[in-house]
N, C-alpha and C positions, 0 to 999 in steps of 0.2 A: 607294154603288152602284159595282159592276166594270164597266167599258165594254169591249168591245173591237171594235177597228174595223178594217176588212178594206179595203185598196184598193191598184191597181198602182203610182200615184206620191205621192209625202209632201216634203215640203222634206228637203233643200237642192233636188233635181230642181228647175227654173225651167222648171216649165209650169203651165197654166190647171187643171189636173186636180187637179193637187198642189192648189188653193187651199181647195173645198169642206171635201174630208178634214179637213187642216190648221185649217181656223176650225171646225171641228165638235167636231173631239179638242178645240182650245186653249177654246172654250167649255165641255166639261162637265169638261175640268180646272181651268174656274174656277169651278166649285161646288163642287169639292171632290171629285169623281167620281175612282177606280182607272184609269186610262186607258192602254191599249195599243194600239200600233197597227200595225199586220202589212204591208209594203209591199217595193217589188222597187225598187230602180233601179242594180243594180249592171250589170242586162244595158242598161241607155238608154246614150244619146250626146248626150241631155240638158244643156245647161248644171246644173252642181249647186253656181249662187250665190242661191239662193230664201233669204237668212237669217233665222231668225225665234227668237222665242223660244219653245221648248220646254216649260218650264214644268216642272212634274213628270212630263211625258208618257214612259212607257217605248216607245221605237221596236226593234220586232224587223224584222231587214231576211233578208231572204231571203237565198242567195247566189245568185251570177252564176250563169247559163241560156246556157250556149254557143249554142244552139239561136237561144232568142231575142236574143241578143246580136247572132247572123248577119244574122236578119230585120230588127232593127232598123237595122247598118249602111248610111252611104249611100256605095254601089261607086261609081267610078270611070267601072267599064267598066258599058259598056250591058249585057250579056248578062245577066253579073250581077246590076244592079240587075233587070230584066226578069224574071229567074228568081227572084229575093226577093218580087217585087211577086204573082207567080203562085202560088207557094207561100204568101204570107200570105192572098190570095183565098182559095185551097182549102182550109186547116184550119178546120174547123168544130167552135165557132159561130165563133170567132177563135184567133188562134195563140198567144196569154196562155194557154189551157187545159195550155199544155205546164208552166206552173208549180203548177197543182192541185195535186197530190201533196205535193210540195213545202212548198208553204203551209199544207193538210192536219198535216201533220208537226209542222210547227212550232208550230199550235196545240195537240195533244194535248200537245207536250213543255209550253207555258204552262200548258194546263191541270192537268197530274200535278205541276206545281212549284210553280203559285200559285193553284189551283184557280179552280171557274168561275165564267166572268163573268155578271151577271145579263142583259147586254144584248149581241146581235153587230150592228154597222150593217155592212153592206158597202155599198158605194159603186161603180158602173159606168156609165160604159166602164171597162177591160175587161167582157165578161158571167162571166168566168172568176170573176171576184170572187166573185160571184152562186153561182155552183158551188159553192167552195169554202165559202160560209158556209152549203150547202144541207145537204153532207156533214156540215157540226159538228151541225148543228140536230137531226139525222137521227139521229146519236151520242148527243146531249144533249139531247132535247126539251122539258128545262123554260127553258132558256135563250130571251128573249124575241129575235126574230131581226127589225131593220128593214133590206128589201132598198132601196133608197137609187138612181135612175134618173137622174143629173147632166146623162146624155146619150139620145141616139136609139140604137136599135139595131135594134128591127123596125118601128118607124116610120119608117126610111130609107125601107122598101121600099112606106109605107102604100100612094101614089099609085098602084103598078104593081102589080096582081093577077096575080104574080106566085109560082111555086115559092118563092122565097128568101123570100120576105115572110112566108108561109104558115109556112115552115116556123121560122122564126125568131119568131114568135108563139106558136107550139108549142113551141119552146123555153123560152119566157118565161114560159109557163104552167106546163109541166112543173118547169122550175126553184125558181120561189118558191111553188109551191103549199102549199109548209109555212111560208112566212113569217108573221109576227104584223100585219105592218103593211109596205104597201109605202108608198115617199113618191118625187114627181114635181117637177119644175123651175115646170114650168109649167099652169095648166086646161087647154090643149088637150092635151096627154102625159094625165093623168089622163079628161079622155073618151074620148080612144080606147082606151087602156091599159083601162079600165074593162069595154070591150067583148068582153074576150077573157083577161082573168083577174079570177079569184075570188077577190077579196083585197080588206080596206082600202085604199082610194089615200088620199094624202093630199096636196096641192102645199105644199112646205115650200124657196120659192124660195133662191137663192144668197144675195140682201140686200148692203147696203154699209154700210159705217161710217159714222155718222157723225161729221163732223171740220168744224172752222171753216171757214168760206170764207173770210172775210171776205177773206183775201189772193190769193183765184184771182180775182177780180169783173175782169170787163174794162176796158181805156182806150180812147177812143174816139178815136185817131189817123190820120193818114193814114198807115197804115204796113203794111205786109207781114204780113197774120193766117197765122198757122201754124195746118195742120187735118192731126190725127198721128190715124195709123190702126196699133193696136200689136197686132199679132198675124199669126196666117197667113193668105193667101186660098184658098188647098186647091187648088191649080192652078188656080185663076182661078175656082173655084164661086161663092165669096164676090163677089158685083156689087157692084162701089163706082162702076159706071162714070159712072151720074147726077151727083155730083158735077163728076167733071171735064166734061160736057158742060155744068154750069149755071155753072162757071166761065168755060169758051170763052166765054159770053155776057153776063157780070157786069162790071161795071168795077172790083170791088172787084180786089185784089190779093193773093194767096193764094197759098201755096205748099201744096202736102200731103207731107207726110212718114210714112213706112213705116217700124217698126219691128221686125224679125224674120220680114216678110213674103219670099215664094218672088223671090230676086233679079232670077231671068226674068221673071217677071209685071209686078214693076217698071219692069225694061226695056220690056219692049212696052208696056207704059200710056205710060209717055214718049213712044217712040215715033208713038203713032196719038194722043196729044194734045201737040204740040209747042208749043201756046200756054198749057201749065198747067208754073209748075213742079213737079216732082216728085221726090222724093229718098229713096234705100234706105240704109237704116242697118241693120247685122247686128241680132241678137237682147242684147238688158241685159238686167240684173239685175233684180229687180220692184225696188228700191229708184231705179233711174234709173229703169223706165217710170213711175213714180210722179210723178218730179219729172217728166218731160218733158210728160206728163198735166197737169199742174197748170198748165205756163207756156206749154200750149198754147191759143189763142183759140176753138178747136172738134175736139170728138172724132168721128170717126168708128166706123162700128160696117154692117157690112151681113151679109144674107143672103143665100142662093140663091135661084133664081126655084123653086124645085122648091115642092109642094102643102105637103108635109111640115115645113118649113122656116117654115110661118106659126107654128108653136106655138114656134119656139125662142126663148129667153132669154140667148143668148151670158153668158159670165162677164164677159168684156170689158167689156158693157153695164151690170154694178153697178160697176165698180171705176171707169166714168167718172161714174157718179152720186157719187162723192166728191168730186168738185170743183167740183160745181153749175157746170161749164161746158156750153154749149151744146152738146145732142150731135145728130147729124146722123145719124138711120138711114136706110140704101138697105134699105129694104124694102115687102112690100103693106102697102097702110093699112089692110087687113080683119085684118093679122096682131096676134098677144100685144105681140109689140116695139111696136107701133107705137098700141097702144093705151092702154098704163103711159106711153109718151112724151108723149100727147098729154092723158093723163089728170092728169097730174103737172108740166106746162109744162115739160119737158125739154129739147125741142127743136125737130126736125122729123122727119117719118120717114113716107117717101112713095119711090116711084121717078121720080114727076116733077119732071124738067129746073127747070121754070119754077116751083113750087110751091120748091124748093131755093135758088133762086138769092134768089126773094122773101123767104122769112125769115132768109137773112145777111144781105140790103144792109137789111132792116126792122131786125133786130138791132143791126146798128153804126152804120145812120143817124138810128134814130126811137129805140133807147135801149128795147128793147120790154122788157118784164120775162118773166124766166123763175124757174124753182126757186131758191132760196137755199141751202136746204139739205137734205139725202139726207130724202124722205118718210118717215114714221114705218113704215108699212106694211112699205117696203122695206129698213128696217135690218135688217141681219142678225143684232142681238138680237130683234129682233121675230121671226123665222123663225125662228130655235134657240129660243126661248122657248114658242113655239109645237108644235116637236118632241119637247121634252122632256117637254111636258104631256100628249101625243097618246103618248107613253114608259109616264108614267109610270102612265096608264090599261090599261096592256095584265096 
């Protein structure tokens, strides 16, 4: 079977986006599957130390997009950054459409050299993705096409009835209306998404590896637990704040550590909690957040209070299920997160203060038992396994 697989970021880029793509291509290159995969990050500022092995994977990279390279920059001066941030608002549906054409190109040149492939997955955020494998489809109609949903895009706007939302749903329809099979992160993305396109959904979650524990299991000392939070807060959207208040009132002794998180955010957390310590580390490698992950005593993981935000599955939140360490979500207890968490003995995953604080000092005083190792469910041979079958039906 020919795969080819459409998305904005691919390793080396060292972000959460890159991960899906990358473990989807390196799984049906382990069956033996033609695998190509079409991706940009010559316009990011990206760190580009994501290393992985490739495998037989052919990677076609786009070239640099001055345009987007601008947008992407972060300025110095206020004006500028202010005049990037308004301009990437305004291009509709986002400012990746400037590379359509582009990507366009490059598949007709794959197809006229090594003709076509039986399957296209694209994968978004970006929606441009989405565009671009609508045009091939369009071109090529026997090719089987999976539009691939990793993130929100008009479900941002679900809560707020709203022009943007409306019309960004209209997009979403008009877009994959020729797709063969869409596939969703999470059940609540596919009930709503359901509501307003005509399409297979399917939920075909992110999933974790599974790997031994035996060596992350905690010791039960009187000593300083480290709780590492490894990603971005989005200007402070992301609420981790329950933590540090059921700290103020814990006797336990805990530090939380930030990794790659906005350095202002950090400062002010500091600041308005002066009795938590708290500490900003730039952005690593996935091969150190990995280790730092592992020889951490609790993971953090939070959402926004926004309506929309109950249905997400952060990536973040499988890659800490590899370490069967306690993980700690700030978010509603009505929400997806927080029902996998408590379905699965993961953690905790509530916004109350007092409800937070009781399951770490239960945890390291009473020895409470949680997960050992990644649920079967949740392994991400389980979910590719499951998408290639739902594949190979079409």
């Amino acid at each position: 079977m020919k795969l080819l697989l459409i998305c904005r970021s691919f390793p080396p880029i060292n972000i959460m986006g890159a991960v899906r793509p990358y473990e989807t291509a390196k799984y049906f290159d382990s069956l033996g599957w033609d695998v190509t995969v079409i991706c940009s990050y010559e316009d990011s500022y990206v760190n580009t130390d994501y290393e992985v092995d490739f495998g037989n994977i052919q990677i076609i990279r786009a070239s640099k997009n001055n345009y987007i390279a601008a947008l992407n920059n972060n300025y110095t001066s206020k004006a500028l950054e202010i005049s990037k941030r308004i301009i990437r608002k305004t291009i509709y549906p986002e400012y990746f459409i400037l590379m359509v054409k582009n990507y366009e190109s490059l598949i007709d040149k794959y197809i006229l050299e090594q003709g076509m492939p039986d399957f296209i997955i694209s994968t978004a955020k970006p929606i441009s993705a989405h565009i671009v494998a609508a045009r091939i489809k369009d071109k090529y109609p026997s090719i089987k096409w999976v539009a691939d949903f990793r993130d929100l895009f008009a479900l941002r706007q679900d809560e707020k009835l709203n022009l943007v939302g409306f019309l960004k749903k209209r997009s979403e329809a008009k877009i994959t209306k020729n797709a063969d099979m869409i596939t969703v992160v999470t059940d609540t993305m596919k009930l709503k998404m359901s509501k307003y396109l005509d399409s297979n959904i399917y939920v075909i979650r992110n999933g974790a590896d599974r790997v031994s524990t035996a060596q992350y299991k905690k010791s039960f000392n009187n000593k300083n637990y480290i709780i590492s939070f490894t990603g971005i807060l989005y200007g402070g959207f992301i609420d981790i704040e329950p933590i540090l208040e059921a700290l103020k009132i814990s006797s336990i002794k805990a530090e939380v550590n930030f990794y790659g998180s906005e350095k202002s955010i950090v400062l002010g957390l500091s600041i308005k909690y002066p009795e938590v310590k708290i500490s900003h580390f730039e952005r690593v490698s996935k091969n150190k957040v990995k280790e730092i992950q592992e020889q951490s005593d609790f993971l953090l993981v939070g959402l926004g209070r926004s309506k929309s935000q109950k249905g997400v599955l952060t990536g973040k939140f499988f890659e800490y299920i590899e370490t069967a360490k306690p993980i700690i979500a700030i978010c509603d207890e009505d929400s997806e997160l927080a029902g996998l968490v408590y379905k699965y003995s993961l953690g905790v995953a509530t916004r109350d203060v007092l409800k937070i604080r009781s399951f770490m000092e239960n945890y390291i005083l009473n020895n409470i038992d949680i997960y050992d190792c990644t649920p079967t469910e949740l392994t991400r041979k389980n979910q590719l396994d499951k998408l290639k079958s739902l594949m190979l039906t079409l």
